[in-house]
N, CA, C, O and CB atoms as a CASP TS submission, in Angstrom:
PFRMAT TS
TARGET T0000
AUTHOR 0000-0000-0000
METHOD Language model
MODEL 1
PARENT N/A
ATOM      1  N   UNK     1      -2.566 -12.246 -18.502  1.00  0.00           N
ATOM      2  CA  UNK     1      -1.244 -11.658 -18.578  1.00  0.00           C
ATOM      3  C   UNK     1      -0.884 -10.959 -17.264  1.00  0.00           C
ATOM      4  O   UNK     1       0.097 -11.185 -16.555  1.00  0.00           O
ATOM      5  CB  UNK     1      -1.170 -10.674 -19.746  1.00  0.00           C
ATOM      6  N   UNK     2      -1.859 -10.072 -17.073  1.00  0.00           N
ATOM      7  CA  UNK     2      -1.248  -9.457 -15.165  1.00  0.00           C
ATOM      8  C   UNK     2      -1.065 -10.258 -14.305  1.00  0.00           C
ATOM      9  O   UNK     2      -0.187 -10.179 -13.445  1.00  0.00           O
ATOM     10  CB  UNK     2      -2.200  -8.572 -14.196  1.00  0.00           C
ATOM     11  N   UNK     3      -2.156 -11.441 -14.469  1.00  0.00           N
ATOM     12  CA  UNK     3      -2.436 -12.248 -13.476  1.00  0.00           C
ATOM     13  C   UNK     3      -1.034 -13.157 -12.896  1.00  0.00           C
ATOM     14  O   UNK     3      -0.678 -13.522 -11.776  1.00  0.00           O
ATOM     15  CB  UNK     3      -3.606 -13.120 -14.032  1.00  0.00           C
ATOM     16  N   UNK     4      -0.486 -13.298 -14.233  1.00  0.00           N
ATOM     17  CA  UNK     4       0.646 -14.139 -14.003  1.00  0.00           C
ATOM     18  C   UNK     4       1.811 -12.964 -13.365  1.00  0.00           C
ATOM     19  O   UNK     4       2.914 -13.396 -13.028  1.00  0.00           O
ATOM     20  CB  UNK     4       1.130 -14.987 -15.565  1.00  0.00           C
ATOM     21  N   UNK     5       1.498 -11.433 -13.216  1.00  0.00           N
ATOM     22  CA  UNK     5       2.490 -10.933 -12.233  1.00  0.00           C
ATOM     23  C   UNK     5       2.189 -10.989 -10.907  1.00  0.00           C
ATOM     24  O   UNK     5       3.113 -10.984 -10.094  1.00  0.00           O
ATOM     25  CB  UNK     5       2.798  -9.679 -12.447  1.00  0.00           C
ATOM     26  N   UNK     6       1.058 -11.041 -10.547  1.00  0.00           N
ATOM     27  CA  UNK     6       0.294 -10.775  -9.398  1.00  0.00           C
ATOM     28  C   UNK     6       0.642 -12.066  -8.547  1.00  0.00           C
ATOM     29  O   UNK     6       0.910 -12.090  -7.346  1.00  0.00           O
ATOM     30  CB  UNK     6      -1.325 -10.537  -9.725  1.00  0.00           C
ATOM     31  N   UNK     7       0.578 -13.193  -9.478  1.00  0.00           N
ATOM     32  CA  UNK     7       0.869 -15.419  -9.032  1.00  0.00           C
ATOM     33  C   UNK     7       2.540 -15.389  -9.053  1.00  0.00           C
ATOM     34  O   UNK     7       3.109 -16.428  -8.715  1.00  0.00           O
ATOM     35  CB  UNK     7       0.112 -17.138 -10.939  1.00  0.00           C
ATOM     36  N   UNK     8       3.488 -14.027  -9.507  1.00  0.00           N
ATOM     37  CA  UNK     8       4.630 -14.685  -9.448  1.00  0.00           C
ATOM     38  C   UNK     8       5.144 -14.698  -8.318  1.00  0.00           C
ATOM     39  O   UNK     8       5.112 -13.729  -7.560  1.00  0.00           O
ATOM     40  CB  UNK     8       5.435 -14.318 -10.213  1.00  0.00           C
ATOM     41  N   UNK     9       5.760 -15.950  -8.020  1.00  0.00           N
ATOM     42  CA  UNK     9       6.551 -16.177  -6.569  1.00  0.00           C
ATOM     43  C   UNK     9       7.682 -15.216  -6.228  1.00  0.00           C
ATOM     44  O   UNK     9       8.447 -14.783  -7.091  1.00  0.00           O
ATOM     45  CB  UNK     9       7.246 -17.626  -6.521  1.00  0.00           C
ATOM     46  N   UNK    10       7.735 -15.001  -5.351  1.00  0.00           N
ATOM     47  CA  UNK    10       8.984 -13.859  -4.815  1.00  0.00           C
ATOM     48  C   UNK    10       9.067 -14.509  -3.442  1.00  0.00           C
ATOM     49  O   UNK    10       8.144 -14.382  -2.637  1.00  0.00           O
ATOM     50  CB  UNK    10       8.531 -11.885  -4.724  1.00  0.00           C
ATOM     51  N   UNK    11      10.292 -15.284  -3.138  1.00  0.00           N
ATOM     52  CA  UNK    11      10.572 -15.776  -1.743  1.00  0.00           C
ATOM     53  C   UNK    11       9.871 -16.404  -1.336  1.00  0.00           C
ATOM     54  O   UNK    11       9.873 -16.168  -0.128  1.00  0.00           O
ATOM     55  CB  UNK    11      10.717 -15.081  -0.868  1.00  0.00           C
ATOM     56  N   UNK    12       8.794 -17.555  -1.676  1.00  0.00           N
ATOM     57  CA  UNK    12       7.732 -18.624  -1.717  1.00  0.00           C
ATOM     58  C   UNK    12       6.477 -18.339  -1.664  1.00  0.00           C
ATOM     59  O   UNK    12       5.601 -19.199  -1.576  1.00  0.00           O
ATOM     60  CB  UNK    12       7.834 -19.449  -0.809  1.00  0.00           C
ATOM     61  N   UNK    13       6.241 -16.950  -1.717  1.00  0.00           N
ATOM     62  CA  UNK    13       4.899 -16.239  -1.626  1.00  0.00           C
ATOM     63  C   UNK    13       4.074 -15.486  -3.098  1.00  0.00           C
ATOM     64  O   UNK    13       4.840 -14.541  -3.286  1.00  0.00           O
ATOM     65  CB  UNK    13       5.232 -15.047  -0.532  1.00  0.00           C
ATOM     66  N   UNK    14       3.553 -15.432  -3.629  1.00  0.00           N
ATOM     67  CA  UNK    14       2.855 -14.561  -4.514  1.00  0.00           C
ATOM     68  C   UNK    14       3.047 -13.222  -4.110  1.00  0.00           C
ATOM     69  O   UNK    14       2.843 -12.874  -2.947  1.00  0.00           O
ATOM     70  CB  UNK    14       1.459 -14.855  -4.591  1.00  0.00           C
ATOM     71  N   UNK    15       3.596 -12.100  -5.390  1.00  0.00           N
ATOM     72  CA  UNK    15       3.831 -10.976  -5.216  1.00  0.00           C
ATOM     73  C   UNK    15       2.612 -10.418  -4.654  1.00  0.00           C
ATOM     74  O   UNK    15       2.818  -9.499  -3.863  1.00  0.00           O
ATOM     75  CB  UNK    15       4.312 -10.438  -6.296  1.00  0.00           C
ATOM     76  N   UNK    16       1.429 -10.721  -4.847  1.00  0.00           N
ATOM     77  CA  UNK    16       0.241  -9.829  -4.339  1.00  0.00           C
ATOM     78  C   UNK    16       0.091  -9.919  -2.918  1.00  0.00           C
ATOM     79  O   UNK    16      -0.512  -9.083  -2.245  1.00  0.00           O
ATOM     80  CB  UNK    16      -1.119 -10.212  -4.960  1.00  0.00           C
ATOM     81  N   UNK    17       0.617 -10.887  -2.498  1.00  0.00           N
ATOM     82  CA  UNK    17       1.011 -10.657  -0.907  1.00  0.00           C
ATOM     83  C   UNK    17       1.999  -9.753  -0.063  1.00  0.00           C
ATOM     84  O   UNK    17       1.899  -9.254   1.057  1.00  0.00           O
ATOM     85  CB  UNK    17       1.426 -11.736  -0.535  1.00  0.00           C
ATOM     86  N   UNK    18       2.766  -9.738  -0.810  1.00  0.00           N
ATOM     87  CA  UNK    18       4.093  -8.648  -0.346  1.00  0.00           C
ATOM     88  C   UNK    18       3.224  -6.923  -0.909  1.00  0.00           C
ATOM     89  O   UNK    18       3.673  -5.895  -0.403  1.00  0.00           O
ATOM     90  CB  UNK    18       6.140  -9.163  -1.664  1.00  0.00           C
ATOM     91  N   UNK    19       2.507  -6.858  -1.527  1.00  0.00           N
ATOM     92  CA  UNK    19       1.571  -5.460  -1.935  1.00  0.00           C
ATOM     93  C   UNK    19       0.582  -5.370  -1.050  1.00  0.00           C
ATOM     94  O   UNK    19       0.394  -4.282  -0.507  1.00  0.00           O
ATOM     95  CB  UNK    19       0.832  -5.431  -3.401  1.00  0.00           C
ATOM     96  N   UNK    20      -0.049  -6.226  -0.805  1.00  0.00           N
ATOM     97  CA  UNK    20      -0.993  -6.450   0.642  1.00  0.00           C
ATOM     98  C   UNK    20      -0.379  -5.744   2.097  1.00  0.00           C
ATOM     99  O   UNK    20      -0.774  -4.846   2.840  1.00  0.00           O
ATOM    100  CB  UNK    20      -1.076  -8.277   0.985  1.00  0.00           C
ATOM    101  N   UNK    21       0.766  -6.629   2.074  1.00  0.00           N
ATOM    102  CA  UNK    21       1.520  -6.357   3.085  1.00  0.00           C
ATOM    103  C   UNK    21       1.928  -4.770   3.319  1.00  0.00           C
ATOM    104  O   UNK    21       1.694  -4.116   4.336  1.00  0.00           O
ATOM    105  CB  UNK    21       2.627  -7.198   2.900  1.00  0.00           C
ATOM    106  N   UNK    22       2.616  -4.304   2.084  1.00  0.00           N
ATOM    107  CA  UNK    22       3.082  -2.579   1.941  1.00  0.00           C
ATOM    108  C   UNK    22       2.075  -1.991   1.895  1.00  0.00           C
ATOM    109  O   UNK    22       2.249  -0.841   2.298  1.00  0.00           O
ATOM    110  CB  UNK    22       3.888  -2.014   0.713  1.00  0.00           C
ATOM    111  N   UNK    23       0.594  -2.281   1.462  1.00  0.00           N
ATOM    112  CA  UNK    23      -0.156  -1.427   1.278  1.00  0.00           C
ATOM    113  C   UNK    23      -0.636  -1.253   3.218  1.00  0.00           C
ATOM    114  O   UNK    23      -0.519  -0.257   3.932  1.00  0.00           O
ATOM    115  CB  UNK    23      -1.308  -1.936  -0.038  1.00  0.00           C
ATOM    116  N   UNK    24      -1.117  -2.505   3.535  1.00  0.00           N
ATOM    117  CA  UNK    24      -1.293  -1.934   4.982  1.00  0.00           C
ATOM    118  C   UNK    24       0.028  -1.210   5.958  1.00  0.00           C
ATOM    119  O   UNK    24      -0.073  -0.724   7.084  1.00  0.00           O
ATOM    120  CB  UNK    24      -1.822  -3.214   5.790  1.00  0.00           C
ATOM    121  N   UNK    25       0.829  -1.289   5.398  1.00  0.00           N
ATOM    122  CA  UNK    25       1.956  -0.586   6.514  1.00  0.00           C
ATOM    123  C   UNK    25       1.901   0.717   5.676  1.00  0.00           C
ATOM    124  O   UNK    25       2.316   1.659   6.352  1.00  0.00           O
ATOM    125  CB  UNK    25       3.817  -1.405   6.723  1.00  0.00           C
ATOM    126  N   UNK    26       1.525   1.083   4.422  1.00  0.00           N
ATOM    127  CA  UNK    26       1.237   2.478   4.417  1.00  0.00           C
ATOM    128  C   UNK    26       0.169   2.653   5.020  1.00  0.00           C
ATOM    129  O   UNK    26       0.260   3.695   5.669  1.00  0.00           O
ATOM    130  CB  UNK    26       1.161   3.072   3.250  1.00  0.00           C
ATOM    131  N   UNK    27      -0.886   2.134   5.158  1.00  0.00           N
ATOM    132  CA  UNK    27      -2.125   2.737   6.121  1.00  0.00           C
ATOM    133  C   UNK    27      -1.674   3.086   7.365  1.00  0.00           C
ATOM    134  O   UNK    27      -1.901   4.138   7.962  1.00  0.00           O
ATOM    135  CB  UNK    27      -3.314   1.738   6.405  1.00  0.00           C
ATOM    136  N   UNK    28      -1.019   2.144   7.727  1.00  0.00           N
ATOM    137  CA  UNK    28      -0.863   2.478   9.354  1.00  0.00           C
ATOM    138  C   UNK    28       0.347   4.026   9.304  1.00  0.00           C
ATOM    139  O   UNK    28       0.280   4.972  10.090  1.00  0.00           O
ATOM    140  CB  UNK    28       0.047   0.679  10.401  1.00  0.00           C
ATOM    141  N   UNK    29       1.270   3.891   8.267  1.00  0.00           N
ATOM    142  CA  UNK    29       2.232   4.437   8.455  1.00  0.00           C
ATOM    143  C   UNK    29       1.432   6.592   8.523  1.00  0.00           C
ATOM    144  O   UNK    29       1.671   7.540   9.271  1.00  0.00           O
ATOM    145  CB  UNK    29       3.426   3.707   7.061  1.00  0.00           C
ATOM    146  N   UNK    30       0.714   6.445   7.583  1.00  0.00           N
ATOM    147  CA  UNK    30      -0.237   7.685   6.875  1.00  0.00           C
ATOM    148  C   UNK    30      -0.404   8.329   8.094  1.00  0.00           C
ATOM    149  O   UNK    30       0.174   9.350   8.467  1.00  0.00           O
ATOM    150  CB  UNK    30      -1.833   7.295   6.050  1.00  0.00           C
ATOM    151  N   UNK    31      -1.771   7.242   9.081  1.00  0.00           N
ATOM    152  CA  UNK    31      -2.437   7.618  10.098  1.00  0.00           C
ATOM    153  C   UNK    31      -1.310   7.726  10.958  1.00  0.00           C
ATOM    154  O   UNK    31      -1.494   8.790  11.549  1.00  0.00           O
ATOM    155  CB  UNK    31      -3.549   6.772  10.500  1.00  0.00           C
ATOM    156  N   UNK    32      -0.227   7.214  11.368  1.00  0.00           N
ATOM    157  CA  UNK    32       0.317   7.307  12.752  1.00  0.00           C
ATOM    158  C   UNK    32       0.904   8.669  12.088  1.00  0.00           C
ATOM    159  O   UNK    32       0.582   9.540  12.896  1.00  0.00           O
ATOM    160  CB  UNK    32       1.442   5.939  13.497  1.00  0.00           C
ATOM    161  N   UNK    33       1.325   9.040  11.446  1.00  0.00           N
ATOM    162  CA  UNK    33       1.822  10.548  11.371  1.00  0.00           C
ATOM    163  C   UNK    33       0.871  11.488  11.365  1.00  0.00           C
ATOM    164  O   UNK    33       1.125  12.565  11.903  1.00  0.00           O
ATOM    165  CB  UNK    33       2.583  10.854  10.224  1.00  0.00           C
ATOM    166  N   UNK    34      -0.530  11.243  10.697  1.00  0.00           N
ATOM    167  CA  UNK    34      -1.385  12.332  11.061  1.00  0.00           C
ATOM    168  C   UNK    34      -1.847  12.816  12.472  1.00  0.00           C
ATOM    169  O   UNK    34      -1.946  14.006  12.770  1.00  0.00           O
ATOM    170  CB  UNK    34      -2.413  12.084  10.453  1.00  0.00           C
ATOM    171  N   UNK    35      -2.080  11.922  13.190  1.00  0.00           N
ATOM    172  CA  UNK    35      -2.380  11.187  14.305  1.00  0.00           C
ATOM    173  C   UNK    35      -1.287  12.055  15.203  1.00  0.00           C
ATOM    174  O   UNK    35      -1.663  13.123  15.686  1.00  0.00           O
ATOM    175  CB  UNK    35      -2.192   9.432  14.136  1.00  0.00           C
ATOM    176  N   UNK    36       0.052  11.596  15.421  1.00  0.00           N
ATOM    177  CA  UNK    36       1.009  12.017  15.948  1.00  0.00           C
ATOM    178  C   UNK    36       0.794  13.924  15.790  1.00  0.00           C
ATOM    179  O   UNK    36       0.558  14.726  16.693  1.00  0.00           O
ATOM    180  CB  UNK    36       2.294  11.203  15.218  1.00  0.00           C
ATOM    181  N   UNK    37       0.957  14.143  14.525  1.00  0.00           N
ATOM    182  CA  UNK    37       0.806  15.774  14.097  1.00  0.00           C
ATOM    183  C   UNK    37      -0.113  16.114  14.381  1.00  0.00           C
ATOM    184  O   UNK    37       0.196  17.242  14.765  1.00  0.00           O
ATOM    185  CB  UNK    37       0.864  16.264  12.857  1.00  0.00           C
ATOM    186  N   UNK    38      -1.527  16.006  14.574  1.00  0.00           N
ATOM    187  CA  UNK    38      -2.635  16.314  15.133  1.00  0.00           C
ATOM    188  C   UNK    38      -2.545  16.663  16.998  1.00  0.00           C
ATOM    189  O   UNK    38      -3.199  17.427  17.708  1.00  0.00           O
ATOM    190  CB  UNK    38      -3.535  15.066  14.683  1.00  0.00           C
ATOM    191  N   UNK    39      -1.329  15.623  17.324  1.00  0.00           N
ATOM    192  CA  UNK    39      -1.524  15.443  18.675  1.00  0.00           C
ATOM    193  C   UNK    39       0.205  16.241  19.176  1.00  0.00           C
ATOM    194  O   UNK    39       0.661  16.090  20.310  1.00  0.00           O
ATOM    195  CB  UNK    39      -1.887  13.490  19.080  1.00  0.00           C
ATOM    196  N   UNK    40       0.782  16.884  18.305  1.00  0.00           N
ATOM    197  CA  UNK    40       1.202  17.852  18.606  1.00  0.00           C
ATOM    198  C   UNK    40       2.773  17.316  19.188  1.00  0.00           C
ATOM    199  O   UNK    40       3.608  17.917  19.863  1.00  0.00           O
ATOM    200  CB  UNK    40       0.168  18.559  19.481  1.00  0.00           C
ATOM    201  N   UNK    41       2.771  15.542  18.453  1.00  0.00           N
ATOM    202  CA  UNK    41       3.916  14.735  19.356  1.00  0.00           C
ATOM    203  C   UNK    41       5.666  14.665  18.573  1.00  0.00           C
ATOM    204  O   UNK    41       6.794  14.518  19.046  1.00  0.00           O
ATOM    205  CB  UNK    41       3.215  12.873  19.516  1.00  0.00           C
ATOM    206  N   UNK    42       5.144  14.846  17.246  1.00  0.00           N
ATOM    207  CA  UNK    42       6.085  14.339  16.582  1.00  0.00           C
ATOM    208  C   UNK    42       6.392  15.773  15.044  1.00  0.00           C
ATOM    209  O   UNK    42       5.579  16.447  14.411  1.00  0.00           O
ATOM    210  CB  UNK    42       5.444  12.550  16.158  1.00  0.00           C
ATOM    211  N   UNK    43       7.927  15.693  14.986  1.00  0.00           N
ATOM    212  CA  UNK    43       8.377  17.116  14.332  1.00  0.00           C
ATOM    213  C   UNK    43       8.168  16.713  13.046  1.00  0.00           C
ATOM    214  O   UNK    43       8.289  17.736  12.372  1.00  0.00           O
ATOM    215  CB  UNK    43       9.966  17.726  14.589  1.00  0.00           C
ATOM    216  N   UNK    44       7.912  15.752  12.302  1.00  0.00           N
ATOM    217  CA  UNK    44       8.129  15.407  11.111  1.00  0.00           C
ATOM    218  C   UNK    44       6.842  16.865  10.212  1.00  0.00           C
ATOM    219  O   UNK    44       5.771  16.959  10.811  1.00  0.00           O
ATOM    220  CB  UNK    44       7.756  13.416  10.995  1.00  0.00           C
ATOM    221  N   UNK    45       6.940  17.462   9.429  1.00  0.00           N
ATOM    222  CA  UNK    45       6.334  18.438   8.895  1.00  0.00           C
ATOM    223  C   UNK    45       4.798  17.840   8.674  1.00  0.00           C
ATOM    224  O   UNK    45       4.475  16.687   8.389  1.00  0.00           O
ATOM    225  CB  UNK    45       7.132  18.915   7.628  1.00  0.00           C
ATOM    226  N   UNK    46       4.144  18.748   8.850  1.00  0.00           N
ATOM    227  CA  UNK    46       2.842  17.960   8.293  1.00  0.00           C
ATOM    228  C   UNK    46       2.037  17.295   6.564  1.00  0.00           C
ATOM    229  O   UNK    46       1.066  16.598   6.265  1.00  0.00           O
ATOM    230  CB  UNK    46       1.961  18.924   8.776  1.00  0.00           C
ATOM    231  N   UNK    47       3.439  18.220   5.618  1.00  0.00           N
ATOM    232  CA  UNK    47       3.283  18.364   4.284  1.00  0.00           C
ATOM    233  C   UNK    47       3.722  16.395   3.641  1.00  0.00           C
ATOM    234  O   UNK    47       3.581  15.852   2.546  1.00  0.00           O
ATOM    235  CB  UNK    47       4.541  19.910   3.731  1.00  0.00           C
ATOM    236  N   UNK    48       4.181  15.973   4.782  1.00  0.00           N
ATOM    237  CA  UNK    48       4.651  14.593   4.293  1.00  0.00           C
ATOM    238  C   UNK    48       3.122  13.450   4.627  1.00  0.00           C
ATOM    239  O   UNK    48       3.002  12.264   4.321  1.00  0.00           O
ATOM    240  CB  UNK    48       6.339  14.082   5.378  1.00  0.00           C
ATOM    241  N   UNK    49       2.279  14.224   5.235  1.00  0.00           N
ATOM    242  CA  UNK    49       0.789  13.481   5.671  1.00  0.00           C
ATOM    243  C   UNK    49       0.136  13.151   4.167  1.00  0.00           C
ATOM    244  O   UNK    49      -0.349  12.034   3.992  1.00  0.00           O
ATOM    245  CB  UNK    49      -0.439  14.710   6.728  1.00  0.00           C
ATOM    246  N   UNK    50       0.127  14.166   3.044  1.00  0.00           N
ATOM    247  CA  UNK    50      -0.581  13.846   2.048  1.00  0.00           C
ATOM    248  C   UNK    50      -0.014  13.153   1.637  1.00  0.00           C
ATOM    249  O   UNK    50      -0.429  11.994   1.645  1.00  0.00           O
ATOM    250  CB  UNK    50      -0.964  14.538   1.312  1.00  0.00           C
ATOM    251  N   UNK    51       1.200  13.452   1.071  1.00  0.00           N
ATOM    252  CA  UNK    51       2.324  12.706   0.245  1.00  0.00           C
ATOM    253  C   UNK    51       2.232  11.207   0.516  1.00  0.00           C
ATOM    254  O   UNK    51       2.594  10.516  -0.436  1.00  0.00           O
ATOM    255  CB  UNK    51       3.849  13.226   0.651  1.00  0.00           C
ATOM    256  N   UNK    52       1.867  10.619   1.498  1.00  0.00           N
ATOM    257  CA  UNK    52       2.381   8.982   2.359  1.00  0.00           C
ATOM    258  C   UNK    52       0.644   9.102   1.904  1.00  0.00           C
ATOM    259  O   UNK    52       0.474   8.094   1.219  1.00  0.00           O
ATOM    260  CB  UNK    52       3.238   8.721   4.716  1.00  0.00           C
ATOM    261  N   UNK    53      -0.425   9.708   1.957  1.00  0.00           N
ATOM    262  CA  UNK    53      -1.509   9.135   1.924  1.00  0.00           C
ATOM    263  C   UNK    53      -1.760   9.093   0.248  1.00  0.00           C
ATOM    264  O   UNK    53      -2.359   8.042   0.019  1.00  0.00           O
ATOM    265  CB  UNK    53      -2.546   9.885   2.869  1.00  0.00           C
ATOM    266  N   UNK    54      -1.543   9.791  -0.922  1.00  0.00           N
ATOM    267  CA  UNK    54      -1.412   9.558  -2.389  1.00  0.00           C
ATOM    268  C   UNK    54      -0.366   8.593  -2.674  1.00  0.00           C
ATOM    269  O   UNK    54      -0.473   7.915  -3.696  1.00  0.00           O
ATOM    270  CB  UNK    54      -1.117  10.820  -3.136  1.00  0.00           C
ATOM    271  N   UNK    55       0.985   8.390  -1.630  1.00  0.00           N
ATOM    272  CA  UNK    55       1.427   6.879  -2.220  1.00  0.00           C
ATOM    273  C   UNK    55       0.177   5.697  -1.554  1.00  0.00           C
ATOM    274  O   UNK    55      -0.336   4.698  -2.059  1.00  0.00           O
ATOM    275  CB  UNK    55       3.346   6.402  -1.510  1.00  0.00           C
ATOM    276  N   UNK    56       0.043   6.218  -0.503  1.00  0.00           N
ATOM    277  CA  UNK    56      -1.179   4.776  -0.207  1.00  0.00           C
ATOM    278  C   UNK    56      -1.970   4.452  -0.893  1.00  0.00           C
ATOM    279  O   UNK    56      -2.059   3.246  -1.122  1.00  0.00           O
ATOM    280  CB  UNK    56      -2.078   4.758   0.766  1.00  0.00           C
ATOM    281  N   UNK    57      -2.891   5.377  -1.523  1.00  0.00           N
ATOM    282  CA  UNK    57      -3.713   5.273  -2.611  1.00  0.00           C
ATOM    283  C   UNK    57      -3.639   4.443  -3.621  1.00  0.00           C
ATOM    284  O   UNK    57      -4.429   3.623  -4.088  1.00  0.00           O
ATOM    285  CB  UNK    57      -3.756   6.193  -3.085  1.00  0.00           C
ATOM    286  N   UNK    58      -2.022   4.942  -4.031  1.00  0.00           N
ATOM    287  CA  UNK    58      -1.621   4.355  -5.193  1.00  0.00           C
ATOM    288  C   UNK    58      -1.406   3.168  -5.420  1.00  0.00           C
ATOM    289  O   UNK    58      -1.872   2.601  -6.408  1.00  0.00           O
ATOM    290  CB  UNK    58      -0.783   4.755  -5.527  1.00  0.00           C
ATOM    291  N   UNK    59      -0.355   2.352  -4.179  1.00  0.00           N
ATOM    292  CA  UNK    59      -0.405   1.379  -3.715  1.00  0.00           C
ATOM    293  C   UNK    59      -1.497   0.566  -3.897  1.00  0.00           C
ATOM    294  O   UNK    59      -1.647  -0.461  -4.559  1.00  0.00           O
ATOM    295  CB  UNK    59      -0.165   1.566  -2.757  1.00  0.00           C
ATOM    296  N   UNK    60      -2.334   1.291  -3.098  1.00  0.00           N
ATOM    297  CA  UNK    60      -3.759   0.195  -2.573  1.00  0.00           C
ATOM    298  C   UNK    60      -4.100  -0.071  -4.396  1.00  0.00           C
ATOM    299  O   UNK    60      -3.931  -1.151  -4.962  1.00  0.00           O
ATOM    300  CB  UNK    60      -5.630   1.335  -1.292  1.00  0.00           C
ATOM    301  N   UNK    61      -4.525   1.006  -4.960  1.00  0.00           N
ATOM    302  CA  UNK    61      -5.306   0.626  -6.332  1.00  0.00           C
ATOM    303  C   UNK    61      -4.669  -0.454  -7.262  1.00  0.00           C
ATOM    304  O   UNK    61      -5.266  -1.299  -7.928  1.00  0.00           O
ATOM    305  CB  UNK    61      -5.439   1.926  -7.241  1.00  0.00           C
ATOM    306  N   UNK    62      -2.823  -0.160  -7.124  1.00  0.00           N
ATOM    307  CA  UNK    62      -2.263  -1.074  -7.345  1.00  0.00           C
ATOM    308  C   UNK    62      -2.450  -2.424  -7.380  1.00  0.00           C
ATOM    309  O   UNK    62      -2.405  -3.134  -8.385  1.00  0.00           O
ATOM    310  CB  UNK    62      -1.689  -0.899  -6.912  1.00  0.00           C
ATOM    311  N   UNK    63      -2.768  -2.936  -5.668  1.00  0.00           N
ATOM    312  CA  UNK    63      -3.028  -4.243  -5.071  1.00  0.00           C
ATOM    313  C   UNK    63      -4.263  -4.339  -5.914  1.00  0.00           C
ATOM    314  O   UNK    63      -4.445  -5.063  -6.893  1.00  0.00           O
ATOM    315  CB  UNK    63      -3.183  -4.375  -3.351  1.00  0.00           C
ATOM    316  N   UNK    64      -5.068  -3.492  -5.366  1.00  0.00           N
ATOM    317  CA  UNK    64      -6.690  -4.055  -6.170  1.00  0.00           C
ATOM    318  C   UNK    64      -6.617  -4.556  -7.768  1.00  0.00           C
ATOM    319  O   UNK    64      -7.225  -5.543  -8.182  1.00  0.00           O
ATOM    320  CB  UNK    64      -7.940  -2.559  -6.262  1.00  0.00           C
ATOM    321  N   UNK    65      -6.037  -3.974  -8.324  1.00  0.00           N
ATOM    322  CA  UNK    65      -6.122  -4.087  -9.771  1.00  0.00           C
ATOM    323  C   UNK    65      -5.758  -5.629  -9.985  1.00  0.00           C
ATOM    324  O   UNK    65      -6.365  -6.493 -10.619  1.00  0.00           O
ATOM    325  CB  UNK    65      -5.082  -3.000 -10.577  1.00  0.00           C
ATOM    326  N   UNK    66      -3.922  -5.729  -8.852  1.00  0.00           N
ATOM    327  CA  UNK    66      -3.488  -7.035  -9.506  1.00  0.00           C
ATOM    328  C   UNK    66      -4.469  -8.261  -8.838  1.00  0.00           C
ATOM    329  O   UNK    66      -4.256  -9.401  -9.249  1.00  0.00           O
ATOM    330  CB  UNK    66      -1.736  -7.319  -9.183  1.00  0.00           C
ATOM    331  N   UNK    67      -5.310  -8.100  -8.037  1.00  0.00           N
ATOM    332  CA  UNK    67      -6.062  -8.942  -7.292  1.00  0.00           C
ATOM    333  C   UNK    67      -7.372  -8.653  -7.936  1.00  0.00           C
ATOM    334  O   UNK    67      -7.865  -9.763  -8.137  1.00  0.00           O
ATOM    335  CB  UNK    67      -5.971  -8.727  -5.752  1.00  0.00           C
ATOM    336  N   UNK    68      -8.260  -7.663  -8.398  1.00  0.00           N
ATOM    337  CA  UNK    68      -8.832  -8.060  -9.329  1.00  0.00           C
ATOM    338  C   UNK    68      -8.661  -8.865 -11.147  1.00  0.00           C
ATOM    339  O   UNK    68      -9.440  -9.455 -11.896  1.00  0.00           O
ATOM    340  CB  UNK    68      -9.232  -7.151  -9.182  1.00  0.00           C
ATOM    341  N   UNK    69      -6.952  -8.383 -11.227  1.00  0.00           N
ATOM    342  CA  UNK    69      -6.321  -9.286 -12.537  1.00  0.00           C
ATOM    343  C   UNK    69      -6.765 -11.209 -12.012  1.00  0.00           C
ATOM    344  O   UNK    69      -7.320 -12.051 -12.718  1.00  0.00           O
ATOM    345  CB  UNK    69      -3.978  -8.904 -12.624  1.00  0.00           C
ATOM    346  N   UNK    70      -6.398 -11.317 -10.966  1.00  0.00           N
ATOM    347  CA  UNK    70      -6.681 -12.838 -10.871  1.00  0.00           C
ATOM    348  C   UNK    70      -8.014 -13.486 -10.472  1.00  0.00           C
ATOM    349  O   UNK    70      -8.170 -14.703 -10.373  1.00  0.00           O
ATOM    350  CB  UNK    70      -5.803 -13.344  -9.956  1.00  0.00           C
ATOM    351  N   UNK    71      -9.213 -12.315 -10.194  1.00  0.00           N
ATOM    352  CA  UNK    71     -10.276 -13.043 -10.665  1.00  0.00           C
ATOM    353  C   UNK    71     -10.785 -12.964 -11.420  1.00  0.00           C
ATOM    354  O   UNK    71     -11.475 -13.927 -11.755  1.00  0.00           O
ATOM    355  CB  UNK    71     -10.946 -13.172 -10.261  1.00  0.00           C
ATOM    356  N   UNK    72     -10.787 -12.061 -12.001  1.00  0.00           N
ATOM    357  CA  UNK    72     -11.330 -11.958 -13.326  1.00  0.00           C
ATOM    358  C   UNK    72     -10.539 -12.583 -14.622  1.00  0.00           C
ATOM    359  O   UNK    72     -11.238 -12.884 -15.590  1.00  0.00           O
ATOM    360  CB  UNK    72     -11.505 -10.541 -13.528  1.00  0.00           C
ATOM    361  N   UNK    73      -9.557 -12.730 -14.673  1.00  0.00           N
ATOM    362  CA  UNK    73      -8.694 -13.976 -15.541  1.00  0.00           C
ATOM    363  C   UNK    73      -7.908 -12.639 -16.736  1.00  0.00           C
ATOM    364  O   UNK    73      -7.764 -12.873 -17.936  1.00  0.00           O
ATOM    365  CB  UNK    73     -10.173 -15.610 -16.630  1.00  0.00           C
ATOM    366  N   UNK    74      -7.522 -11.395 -16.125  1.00  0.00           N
ATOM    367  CA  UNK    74      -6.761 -10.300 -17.379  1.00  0.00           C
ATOM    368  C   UNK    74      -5.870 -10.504 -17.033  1.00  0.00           C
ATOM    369  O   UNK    74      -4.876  -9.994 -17.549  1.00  0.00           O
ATOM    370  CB  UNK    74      -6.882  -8.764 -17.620  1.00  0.00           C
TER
END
């Protein structure tokens, strides 16, 4: 049953690719602001560092789940 959300096509691709995709541009997105705020470059508050890293999380477990839904056959 997940599996078939994870295989559905969205624009000729499998949705678990487009979650792949968001999940690494939150990684990068997390670190370049910590990164930046650490280095004293960029005004964005530092309180938005966790926030972008618990949506990443979420994200990521997201991806995993629907990509473990299709090997394991749930």
């Amino acid at each position: 049953m997940i599996h078939t959300i994870a295989l559905t096509m969205f624009l000729g691709q499998p949705l678990i690719l487009y979650g792949g995709i968001f999940t690494f541009f939150c990684i990068i997105t997390t670190a370049t602001f910590g990164l930046l705020h650490f280095k004293g470059i960029i005004t964005i508050p530092f309180k938005w560092h966790p926030r972008l890293a618990l949506l990443t999380i979420t994200v990521a477990v997201i991806h995993a789940f629907l990509g473990l839904s299709i090997l394991w056959g749930f």
